[in-house]
N, C-alpha and C positions, 0 to 999 in steps of 0.2 A: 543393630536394628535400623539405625539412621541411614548406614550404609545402603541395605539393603530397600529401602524404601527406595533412597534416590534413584538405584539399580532397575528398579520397575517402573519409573518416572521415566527413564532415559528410556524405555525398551516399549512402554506405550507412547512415547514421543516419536522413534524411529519409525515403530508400527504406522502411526496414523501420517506421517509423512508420506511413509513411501506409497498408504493409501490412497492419500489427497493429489500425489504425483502421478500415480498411475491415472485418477480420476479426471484430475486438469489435462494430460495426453488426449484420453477418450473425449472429453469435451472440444477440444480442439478440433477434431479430426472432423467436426460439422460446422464450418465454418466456411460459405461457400466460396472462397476464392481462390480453395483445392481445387473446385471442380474445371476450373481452366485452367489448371497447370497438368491437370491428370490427362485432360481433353487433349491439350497440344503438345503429350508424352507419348502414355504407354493407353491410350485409348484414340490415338490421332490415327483418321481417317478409317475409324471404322466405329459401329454404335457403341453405345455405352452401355458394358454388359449391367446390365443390375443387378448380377445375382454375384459380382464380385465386386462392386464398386457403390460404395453408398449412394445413394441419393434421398438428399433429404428434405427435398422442396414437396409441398404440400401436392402441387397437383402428381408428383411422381408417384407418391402414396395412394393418391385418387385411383389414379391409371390400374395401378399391380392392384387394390380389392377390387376392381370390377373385372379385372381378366382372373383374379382367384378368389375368389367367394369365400371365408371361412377362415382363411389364412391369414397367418400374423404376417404383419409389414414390420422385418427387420432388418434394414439393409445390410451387406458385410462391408468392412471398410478393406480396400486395397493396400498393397504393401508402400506404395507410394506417400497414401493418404496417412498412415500412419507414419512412416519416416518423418515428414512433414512436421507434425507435430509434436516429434521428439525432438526436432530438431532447435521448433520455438520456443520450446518449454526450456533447453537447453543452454540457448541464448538467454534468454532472460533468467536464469538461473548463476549465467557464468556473469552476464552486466553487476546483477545484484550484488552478485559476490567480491565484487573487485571495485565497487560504488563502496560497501557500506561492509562486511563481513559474511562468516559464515553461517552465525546467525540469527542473523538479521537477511540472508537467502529464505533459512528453514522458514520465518517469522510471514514473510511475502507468499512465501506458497500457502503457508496451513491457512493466511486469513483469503487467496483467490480462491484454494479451495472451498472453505467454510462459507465466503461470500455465493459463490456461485452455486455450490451445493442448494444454499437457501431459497436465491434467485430460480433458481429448477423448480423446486419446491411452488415456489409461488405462481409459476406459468403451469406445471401439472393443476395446480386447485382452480384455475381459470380454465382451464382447460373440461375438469370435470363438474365444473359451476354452471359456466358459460356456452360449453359445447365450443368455443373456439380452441383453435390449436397454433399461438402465433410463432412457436419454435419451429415450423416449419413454413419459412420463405424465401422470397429472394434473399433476404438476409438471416444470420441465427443471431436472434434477438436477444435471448438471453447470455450469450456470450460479451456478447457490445456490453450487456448492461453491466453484467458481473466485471468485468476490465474495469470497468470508466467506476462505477461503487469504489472498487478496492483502490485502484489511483488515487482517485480523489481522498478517499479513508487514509490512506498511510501519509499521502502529501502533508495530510492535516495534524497525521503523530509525527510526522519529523518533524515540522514547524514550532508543535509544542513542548518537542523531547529537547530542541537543540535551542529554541527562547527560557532563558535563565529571570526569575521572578522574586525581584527582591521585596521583602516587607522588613521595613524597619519596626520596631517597639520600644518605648520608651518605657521604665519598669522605678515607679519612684518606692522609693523604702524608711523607712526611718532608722535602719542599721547604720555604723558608723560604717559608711565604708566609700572609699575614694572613687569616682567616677569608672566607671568599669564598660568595656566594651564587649559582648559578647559575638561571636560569629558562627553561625548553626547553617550545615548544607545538609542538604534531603534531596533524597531522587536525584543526583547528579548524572543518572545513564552513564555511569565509566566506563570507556571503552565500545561506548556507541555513539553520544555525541561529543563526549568529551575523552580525552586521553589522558590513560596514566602520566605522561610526558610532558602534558600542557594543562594537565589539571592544577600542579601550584602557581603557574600563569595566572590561568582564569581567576583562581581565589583571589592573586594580587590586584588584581586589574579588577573586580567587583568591589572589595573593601577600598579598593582607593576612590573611586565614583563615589562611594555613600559614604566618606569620611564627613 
């Protein structure tokens, strides 16, 4: 039974990766500093068709409901635009991996996704609150924010995963019993901040400080 639990642990874990992966590509692909690398490519020196190539600056959206009344504004993204962003996701997937493990890659994606999922979240309800819509500008706002959150968020769990927090205790008793040292480790992350290989190091080198 234990087995099989694990079994469905690992198989909604895969699941919701390759979700949040797929998810983090599509978010990418609105990031406007595609739209000058599309421009000075496979759209250089002729207009920008918009019904193959996204666009996703607010007045572009203005323009297409007043020339189509009725009609959703859903731009397509072109094969470039997407490449593009397989490509960054890719990078930073292969940096992760070869910085810190495998995973601790999965661990980076499901919190950009889960960050930025929310980050959405919260520009949609300003959006229907407010009547503004700041996801479409010169810049894509909610991508900057989501990046720079999850950065800052993880910078801040490696800092605390890889600082070692000693508390000493002093435990007086009236048993006969000869001065006694005890040494208890918890949450040591083995194999993320610490290594099988250098973890009897570490222990040496903490008990010798607090002797």
């Amino acid at each position: 039974m234990e087995m099989w639990m694990w079994i469905i642990i690992l198989i909604i874990v895969i699941g919701l990766s390759i979700g949040l992966l797929y998810y983090v590509i599509n978010r990418f692909t609105k990031f406007r500093f595609i739209d000058k690398i599309e421009d000075s490519t496979i759209f250089k020196n002729k207009e920008r068709d918009r019904g193959r190539a996204a666009d996703f600056t607010q007045s572009a959206k203005k323009e297409f409901l007043e020339n189509n009344p009725g009609q959703k504004y859903n731009p397509k993204r072109s094969w470039l635009r997407i490449l593009i962003s397989i490509v960054i996701v890719l990078i930073i997937n292969v940096i992760t991996y070869f910085l810190t493990s495998g995973v601790e890659m999965v661990v980076i994606l499901l919190h950009l996704g889960v960050i930025w999922a929310i980050v959405e979240g919260i520009f949609a309800l300003i959006r229907v609150v407010f009547k503004k819509d700041y996801t479409r500008g010169k810049v894509y706002l909610p991508g900057i924010i989501a990046i720079v959150i999850t950065t800052v968020y993880l910078l801040i769990a490696l800092y605390y995963g890889s600082t070692v927090a000693i508390t000493n205790y002093t435990i007086d008793t009236d048993k006969n019993v000869e001065h006694l040292r005890i040494v208890q480790i918890s949450d040591s992350h083995l194999g993320v901040t610490m290594r099988a290989d250098t973890f009897p190091a570490e222990v040496e080198r903490y008990c010798a400080d607090n002797r």
